[in-house]
C-alpha positions in Angstrom: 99.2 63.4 56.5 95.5 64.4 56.4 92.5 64.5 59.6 91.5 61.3 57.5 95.0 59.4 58.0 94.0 56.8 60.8 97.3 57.7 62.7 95.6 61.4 63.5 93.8 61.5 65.8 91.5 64.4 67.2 90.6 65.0 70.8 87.7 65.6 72.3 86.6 69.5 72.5 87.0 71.5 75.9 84.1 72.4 77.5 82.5 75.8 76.8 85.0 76.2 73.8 82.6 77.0 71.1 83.3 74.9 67.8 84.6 78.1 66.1 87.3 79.0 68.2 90.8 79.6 66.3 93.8 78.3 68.0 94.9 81.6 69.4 91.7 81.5 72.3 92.0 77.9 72.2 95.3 77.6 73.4 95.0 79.2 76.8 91.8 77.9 77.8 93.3 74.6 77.3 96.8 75.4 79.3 94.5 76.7 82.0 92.2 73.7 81.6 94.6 70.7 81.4 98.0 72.4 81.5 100.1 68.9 82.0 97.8 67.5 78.9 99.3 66.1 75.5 98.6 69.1 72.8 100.1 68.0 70.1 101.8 64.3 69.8 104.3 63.5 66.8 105.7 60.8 65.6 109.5 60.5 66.4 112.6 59.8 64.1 112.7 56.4 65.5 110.0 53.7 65.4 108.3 53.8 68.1 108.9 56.8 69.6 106.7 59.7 70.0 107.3 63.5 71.1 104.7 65.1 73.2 103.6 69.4 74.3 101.2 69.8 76.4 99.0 72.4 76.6 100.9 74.3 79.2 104.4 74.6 77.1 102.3 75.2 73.8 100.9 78.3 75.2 104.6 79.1 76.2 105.7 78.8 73.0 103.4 80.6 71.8 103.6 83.8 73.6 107.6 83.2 73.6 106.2 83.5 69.7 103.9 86.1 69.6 106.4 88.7 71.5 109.1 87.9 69.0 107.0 89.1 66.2 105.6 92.2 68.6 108.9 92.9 68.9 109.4 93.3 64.7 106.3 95.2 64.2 103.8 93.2 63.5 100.4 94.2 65.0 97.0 92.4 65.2 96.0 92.2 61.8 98.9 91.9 60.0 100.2 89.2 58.1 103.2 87.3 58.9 105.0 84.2 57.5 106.3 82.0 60.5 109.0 78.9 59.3 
């Protein structure tokens, strides 16, 4: 799957986000933005179906995420493989 499959699609940008924000500064200005808001949508195992985070549990996740690996050691500028 590419951004030039016509099954992604990419939302509009929030307000005041510049266009060079990562995902890490992204994340909570959207969960404070539009917390109950589809983040990510996936296609399901079934046809059909569809399985959707919004912003709010994305930025749950992600901290739930980023503590785990605080909790190892790793430190703002180190890299880590996540799978």
């Amino acid at each position: 799957m590419t951004l030039q499959d016509p099954n992604v699609q990419i939302g509009p940008r929030l307000p005041g986000v510049p266009e060079t924000t990562n995902i890490a500064s992204f994340l909570p200005a959207g969960a404070a933005a539009r917390p109950d808001a589809a983040a990510v949508v996936v296609h399901g195992k079934r046809a059909g179906e569809w399985q959707t985070t919004t912003y709010a549990e994305l930025e749950a996740l992600s901290n739930r995420i980023a503590g785990g690996l605080a909790q190892q050691g790793v430190v703002k500028g180190m890299h880590a493989c996540v799978f």
